[in-house]
C-alpha positions in Angstrom: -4.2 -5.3 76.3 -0.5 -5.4 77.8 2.0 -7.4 76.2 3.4 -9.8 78.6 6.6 -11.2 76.5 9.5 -10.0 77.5 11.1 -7.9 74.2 14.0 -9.5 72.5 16.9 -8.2 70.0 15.9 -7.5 67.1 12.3 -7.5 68.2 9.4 -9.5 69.6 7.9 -11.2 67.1 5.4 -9.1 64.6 6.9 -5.8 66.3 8.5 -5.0 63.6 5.8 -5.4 61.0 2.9 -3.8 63.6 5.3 -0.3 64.4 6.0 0.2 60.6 2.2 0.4 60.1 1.5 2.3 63.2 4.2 5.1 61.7 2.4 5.5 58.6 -1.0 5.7 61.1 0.7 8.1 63.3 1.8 10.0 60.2 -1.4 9.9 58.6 -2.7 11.7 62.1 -0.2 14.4 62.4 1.9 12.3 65.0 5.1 13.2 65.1 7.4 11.8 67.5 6.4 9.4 70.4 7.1 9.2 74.0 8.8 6.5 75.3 8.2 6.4 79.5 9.0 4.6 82.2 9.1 5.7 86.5 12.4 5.2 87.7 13.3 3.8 91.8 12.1 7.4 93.1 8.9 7.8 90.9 9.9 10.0 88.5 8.3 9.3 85.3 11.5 9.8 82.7 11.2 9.3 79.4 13.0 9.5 76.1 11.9 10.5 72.5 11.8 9.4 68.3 10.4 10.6 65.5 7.3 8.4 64.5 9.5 7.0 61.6 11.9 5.7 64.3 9.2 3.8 65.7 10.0 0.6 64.1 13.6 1.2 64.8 12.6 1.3 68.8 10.4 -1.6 68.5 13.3 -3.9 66.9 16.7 -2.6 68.6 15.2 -0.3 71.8 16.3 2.9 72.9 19.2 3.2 74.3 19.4 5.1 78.0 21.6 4.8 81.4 21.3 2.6 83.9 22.3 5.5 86.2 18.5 6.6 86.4 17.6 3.3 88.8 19.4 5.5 91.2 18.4 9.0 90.8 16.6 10.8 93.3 13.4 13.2 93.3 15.9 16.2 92.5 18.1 14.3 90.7 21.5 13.6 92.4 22.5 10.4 92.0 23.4 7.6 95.1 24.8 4.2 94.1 24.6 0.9 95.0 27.4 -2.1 93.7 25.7 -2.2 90.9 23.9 0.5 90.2 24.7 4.2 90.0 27.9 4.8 87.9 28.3 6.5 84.1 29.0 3.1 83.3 26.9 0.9 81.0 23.6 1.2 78.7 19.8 -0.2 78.2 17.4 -0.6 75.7 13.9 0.7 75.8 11.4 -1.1 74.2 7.9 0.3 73.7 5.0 -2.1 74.4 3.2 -1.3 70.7 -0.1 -2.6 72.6 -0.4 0.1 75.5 0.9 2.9 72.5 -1.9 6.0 72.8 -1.9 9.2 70.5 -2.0 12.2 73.3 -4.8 14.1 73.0 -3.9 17.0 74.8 -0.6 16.8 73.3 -1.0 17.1 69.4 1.9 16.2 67.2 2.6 13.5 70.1 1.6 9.7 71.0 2.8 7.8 74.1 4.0 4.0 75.1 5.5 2.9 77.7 8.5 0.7 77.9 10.6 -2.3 79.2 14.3 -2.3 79.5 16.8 -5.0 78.7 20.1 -5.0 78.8 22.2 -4.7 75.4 22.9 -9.0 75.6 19.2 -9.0 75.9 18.3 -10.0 79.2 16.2 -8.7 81.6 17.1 -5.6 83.4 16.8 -6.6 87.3 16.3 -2.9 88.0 13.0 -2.7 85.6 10.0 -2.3 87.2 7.5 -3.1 84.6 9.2 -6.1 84.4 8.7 -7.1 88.2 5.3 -6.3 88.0 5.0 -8.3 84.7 6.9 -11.5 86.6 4.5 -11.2 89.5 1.1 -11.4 87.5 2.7 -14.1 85.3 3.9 -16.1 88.8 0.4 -16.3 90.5 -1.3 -17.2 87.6 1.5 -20.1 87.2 1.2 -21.0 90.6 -2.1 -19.8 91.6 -4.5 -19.3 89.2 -4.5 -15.8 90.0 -5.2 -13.2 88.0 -6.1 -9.5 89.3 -7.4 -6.3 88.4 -6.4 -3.0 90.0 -7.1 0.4 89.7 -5.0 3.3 91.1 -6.9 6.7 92.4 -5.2 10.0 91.5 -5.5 12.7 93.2 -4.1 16.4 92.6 -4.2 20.1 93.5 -4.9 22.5 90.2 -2.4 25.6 91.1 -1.6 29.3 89.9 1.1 29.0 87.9 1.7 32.7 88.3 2.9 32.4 92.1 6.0 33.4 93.5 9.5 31.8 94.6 7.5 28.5 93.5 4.7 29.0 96.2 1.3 26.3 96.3 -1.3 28.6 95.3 -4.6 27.0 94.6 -6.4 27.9 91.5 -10.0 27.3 93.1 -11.1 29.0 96.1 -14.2 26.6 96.6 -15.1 24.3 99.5 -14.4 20.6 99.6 -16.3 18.3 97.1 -18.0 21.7 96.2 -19.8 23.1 93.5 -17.4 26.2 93.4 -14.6 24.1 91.8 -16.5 22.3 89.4 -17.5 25.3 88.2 -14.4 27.4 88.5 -12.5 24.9 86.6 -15.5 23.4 84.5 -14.0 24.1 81.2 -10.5 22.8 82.7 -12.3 19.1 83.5 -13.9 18.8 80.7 -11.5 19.2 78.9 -9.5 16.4 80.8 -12.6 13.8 80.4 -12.6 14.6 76.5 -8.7 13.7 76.5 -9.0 10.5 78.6 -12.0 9.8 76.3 -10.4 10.4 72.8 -7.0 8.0 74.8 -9.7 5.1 75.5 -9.3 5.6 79.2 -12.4 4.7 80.9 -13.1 6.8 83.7 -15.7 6.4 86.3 -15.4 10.1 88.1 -14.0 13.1 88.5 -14.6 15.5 91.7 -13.9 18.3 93.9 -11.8 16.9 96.7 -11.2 17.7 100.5 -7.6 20.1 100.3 -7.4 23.7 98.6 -7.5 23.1 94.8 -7.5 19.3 94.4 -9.5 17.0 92.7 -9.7 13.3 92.2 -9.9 10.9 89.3 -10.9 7.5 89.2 -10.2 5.1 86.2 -12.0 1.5 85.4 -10.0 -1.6 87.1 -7.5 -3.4 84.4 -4.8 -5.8 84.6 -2.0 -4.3 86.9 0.7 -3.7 84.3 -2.4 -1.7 82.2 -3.3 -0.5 85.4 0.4 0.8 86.2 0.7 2.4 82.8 -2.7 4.2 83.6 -1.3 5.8 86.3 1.2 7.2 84.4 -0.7 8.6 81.3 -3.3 10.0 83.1 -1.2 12.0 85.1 0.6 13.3 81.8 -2.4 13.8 80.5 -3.7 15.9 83.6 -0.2 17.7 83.3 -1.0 18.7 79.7 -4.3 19.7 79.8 -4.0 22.3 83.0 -1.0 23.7 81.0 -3.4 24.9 78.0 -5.4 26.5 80.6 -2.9 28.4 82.3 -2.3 25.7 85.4 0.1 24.2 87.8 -0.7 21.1 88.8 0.8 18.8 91.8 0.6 15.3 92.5 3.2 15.1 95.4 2.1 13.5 98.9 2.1 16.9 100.1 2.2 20.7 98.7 2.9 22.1 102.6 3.5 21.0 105.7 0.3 20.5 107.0 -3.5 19.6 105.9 -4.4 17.0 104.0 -2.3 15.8 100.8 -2.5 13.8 97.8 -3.1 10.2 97.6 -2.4 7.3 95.2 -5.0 4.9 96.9 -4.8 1.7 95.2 -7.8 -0.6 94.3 -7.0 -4.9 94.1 -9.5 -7.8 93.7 -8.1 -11.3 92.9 -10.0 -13.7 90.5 -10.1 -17.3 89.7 -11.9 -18.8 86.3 -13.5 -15.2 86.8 -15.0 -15.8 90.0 -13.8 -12.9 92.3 -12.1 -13.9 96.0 -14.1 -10.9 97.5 -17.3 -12.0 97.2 -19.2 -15.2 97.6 -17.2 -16.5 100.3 -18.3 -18.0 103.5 -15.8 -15.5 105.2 -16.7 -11.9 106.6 -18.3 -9.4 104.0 -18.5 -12.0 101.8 -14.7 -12.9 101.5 -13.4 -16.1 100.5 -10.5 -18.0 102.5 -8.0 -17.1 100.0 -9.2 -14.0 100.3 -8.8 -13.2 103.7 -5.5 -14.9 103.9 -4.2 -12.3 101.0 -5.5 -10.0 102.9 -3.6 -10.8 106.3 -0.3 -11.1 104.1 -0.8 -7.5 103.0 -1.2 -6.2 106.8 2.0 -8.6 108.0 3.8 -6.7 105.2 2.3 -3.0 105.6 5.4 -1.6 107.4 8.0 -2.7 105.1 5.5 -2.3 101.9 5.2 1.3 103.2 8.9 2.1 101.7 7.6 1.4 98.6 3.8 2.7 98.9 5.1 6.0 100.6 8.9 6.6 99.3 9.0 10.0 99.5 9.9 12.2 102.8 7.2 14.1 102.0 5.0 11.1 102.1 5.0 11.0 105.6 3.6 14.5 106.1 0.6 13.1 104.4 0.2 9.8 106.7 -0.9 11.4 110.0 -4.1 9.9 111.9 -7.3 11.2 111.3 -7.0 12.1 107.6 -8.0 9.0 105.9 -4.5 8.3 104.9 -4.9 4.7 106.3 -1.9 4.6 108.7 -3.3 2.1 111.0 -2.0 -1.5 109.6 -6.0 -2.6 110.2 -8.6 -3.5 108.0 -12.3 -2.9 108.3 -15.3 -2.6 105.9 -15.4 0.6 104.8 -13.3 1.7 106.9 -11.3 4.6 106.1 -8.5 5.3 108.7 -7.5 1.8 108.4 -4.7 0.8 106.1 -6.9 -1.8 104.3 -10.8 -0.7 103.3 -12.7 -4.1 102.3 -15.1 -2.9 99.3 -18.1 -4.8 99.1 -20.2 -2.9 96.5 -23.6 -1.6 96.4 -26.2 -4.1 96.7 -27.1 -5.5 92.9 -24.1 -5.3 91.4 -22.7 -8.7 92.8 -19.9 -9.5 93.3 -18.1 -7.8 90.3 -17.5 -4.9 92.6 -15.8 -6.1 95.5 -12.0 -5.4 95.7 -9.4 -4.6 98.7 -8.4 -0.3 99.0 -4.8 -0.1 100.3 -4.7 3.6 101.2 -1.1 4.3 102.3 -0.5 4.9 98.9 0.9 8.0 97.6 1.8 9.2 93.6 5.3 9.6 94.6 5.4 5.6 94.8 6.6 3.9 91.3 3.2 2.4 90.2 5.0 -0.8 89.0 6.5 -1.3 92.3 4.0 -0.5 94.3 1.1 -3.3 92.9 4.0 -5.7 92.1 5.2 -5.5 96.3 1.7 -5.2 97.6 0.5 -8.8 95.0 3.6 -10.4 96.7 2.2 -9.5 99.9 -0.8 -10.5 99.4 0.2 -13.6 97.7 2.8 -14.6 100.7 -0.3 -15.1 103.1 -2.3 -17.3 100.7 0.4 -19.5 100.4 0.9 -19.6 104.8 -3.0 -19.4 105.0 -2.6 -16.2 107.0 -5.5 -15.9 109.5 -6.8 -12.4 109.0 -7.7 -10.4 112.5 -10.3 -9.1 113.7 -11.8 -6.5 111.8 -11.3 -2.3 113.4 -14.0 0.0 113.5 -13.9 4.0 113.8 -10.7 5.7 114.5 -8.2 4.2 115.8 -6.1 7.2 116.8 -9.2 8.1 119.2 -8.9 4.4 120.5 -8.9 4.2 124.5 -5.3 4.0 126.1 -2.3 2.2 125.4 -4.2 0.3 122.2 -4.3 4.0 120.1 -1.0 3.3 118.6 -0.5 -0.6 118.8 -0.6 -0.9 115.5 0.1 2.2 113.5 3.0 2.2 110.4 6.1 4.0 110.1 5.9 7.6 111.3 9.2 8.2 109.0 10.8 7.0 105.4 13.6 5.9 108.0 11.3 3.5 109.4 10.1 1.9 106.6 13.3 1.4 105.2 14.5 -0.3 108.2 11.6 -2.8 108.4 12.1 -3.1 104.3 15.4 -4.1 104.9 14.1 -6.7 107.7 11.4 -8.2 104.9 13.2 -11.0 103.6 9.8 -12.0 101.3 10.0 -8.6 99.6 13.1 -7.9 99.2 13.4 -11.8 97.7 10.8 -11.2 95.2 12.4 -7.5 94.0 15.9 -9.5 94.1 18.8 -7.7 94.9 19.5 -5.4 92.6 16.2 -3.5 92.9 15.8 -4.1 96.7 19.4 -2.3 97.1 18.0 0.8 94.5 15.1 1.5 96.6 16.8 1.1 99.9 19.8 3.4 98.6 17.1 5.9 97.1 15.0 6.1 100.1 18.5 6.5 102.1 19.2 9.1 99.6 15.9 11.0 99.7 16.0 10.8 103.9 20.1 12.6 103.6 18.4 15.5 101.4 16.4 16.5 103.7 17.8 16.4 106.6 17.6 19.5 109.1 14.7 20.6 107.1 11.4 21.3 108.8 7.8 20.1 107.0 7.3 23.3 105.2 10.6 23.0 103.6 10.5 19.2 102.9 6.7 19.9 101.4 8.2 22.6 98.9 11.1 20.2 98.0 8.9 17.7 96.4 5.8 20.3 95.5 6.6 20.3 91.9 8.8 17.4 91.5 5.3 15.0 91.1 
C-alpha cells in the first residue's frame, strides 16, 4: 500500500502516532537506524540516515537534504539550471511509513522511501515520487485509470577481486544455463529468502543471456509501489552478493560491446478492474483505449528515450538485434520492437495482459520513467491515437530504405533534442524538472566526451 497524500509540516495525519510504534517495533527487532531513499535526475539512488528513535522525528518534520542533488550527475559533479544546482537552500524528506521494510540482508537496518517538500511545505517540483504520485492520481481523476506496473531487473554478479575496477564475471556458465544456477545457487537463494522475509513477491529468477547476469522479475503493483520496488530490490541484490563475496552491476552496459542490462518495464491500464488489454474488439484482444495509449507511447518513444535511457552508456546497450527494443514499433510478442503487447497464456484471462516497453534501462529514475511513459500513454487516449500496423521479425534485417524508418535515438544527444521538442512531456514534468533532466543528460553527454565505448562502459560500470 503507497501513501498517496502529500506529507505536510508537522506530519500527515496519524504519522506521528504510527512511527512512534514502529520505533519500539523496529527496536524490539534489533533495527537500528533506517534508510531514508530516494533516485535523484541521473538515477542514483541517494539516501540519508536516523536512528530508529528518530523515526518519528522524520515522519513529523522530514529530513533535511540539498536541493543540489536534482542536479548531480552519475559521478557526481554538479551542472545547474536557474533553479536548481547552487549550495543554496534545503528539503525535507519524509518517509512513506506504508512502503517502510526491515532489510533482510542488512540486519540492524530497515528501509522507506521518501517524498520531499520544501521547508514552507510545498511540493518540491524537482521530486519525482511526487510526479509519479500526481500522474496516477490525474488519470484516475480524469480517466478512471488506474495501472499496475512492474519493472524487470536485470544484473551481472562480478569478482570483486578484479583489477583497476575491471568487469569480471563471477559465473562462467552459458546463457539461461544450468552452470550459473548452480555456481551461484547459494548466492540466489539467498536473494529469494531476502525478497521473501521483505514481502516482495517475486515470480522468477534466471540465468540470463551476457557473462554473469541474471534476471529478476517481481509481481505487478501500483506504479509508485512499483517504482519503490525497483529500488529495494536492487539494494537488496547489492547486499546479498556483498555477504557472498560479489560485485554486482546494474548499468546499461559493463563494456563496450555485447549485450547489457535492462530495466524493461511492464504497464496494463484498468477500469472498475476490467483490464484495457484484454477483451477488446481491437487486435490481440486490445480495447480502443487501449490501443490509442498504446500509439501515444510510440508518438512519444524518442523523446521518452531521454528519460528511459539517460545514461551515455545506455546507448551502447540499444543497438538492433539485441532485444533492446530500438525500433519505435509494436508487435505481439515481439521482441526487437520498442513496445511487446503481452497477451498471456491461454487460461489465465485477461489478468495477464499488459504492454512491455523495452528501451528501458536501470540507469533511468524509476519514478520518472513510468510517470513520462503513463503521460504518454495517457496523451493518445485523450487524441484517440490510431495505433499502426503491427511489425513482425527484425526490423533491422527489414528490406531497403524501410530498415531504419523508424528506429530511436542512436545517442543521449538525440533524445535530449527531441525531449526538448516534446511540449506534452516536458508540460507534465513542469519546468523545473524538465530543465534538471535536460541539464543532467547535457551534463552526462560533456563527461564523456572524446571517450570511446569501452571507456564510457567503465565510467558508469559501477556507478549502478
Amino acid at each position: 500500500m503507497t501513501t498517496l497524500a502529500d506529507p505536510v509540516p508537522g506530519g500527515r495525519p496519524g504519522d506521528v502516532e504510527r512511527a512512534t510504534a514502529l520505533s519500539g517495533e523496529l527496536a524490539a527487532r534489533g533495527v537500528h537506524g533506517v534508510v531514508l531513499a530516494y533516485v535523484d535526475t541521473a538515477g542514483i539512488t541517494r539516501v540519508k540516515t536516523v536512528p530508529t528513535a528518530r523515526l518519528a522525528s522524520a515522519a513529523a518534520w522530514g529530513v533535511g537534504m540539498s536541493p543540489v542533488f536534482d542536479t548531480f550527475l552519475a559521478q557526481d559533479a554538479v551542472v545547474t539550471t536557474d533553479v536548481l544546482g547552487s549550495p543554496d537552500g534545503d528539503l525535507r524528506l519524509y518517509p512513506d511509513l506504508a512502503r517502510l521494510v526491515v532489510l533482510a540482508a542488512q540486519p540492524g537496518w530497515a528501509w522507506a522511501p521518501v517524498d520531499r517538500i520544501t521547508q514552507e511545505g510545498e511540493r518540491h517540483p524537482g521530486c519525482t515520487r511526487t510526479f509519479l504520485r500526481r500522474v496516477v492520481a490525474d488519470a484516475a481523476d480524469r480517466h478512471g485509470l488506474t495501472f499496475k506496473a512492474a519493472v524487470e531487473i536485470e544484473w551481472m554478479f562480478a569478482r570483486s577481486d578484479a583489477p583497476d575496477d575491471a568487469f569480471v564475471p563471477a559465473t562462467t556458465g552459458p546463457a539461461y544455463g544450468a552452470v550459473r544456477q548452480v555456481e551461484l545457487g547459494a548466492c540466489t537463494a539467498e536473494l529469494l529468502a531476502a525478497c521473501a522475509a521483505q514481502g516482495i513477491d517475486v515470480e522468477q529468477v534466471h540465468p540470463e543471456y551476457a557473462p554473469g547476469q541474471f534476471e529478476i522479475s517481481v509481481g505487478a503493483a501500483d506504479p509508485v509501489a512499483a517504482a519503490d520496488l525497483s529500488v529495494l530490490v536492487r539494494q537488496t541484490i547489492r547486499a546479498v552478493a556483498l555477504r557472498h563475496g560479489l560485485r554486482v552491476s546494474f548499468a546499461p552496459a559493463v563494456s563496450g560491446r555485447g549485450v547489457g542490462n535492462g530495466g524493461h518495464v511492464h504497464l496494463s491500464a484498468w477500469r472498475d478492474g476490467a483490464g484495457l488489454y484484454a477483451g477488446g474488439e481491437g487486435r490481440y484482444g486490445m480495447t480502443a483505449e487501449a490501443e490509442s495509449f498504446t500509439a501515444g507511447l510510440l508518438a512519444h518513444l524518442p523523446a521518452l528515450t531521454a528519460v528511459t535511457a539517460p545514461s551515455p552508456a545506455s546507448y551502447l546497450r540499444l543497438r538492433p538485434s539485441q532485444w533492446a527494443g530500438v525500433f519505435a514499433a509494436w508487435g505481439r510478442e515481439t521482441r526487437e520492437t520498442a513496445l511487446r503487447v503481452v497477451t498471456g497464456t491461454a487460461g489465465l484471462g485477461g489478468r495477464a495482459a499488459n504492454l512491455e516497453i523495452k528501451p528501458v534501462d536501470l540507469a533511468a529514475n524509476p519514478y520518472l520513467a513510468l510517470g513520462a511513459l503513463i503521460t504518454a500513454g495517457l496523451d493518445g487516449l485523450a487524441s484517440g491515437a490510431v495505433l499502426p500496423g503491427e511489425t513482425t521479425g527484425d526490423p533491422a534485417l527489414a528490406p531497403g530504405a524501410a530498415r531504419d524508418a523508424r528506429r530511436l535515438p542512436v545517442s543521449l544527444a538525440q533524445a535530449v533534442d527531441a525531449f526538448r521538442a516534446d511540449e506534452v512531456l516536458r508540460a507534465a514534468l513542469g519546468p523545473v524538472l524538465a530543465d534538471a533532466v535536460t541539464a543532467v543528460r547535457r551534463g552526462e553527454i560533456d563527461a564523456v566526451d572524446g571517450l570511446d565505448d569501452d571507456r564510457v562502459a567503465a565510467a558508469y560500470r559501477w556507478r549502478y
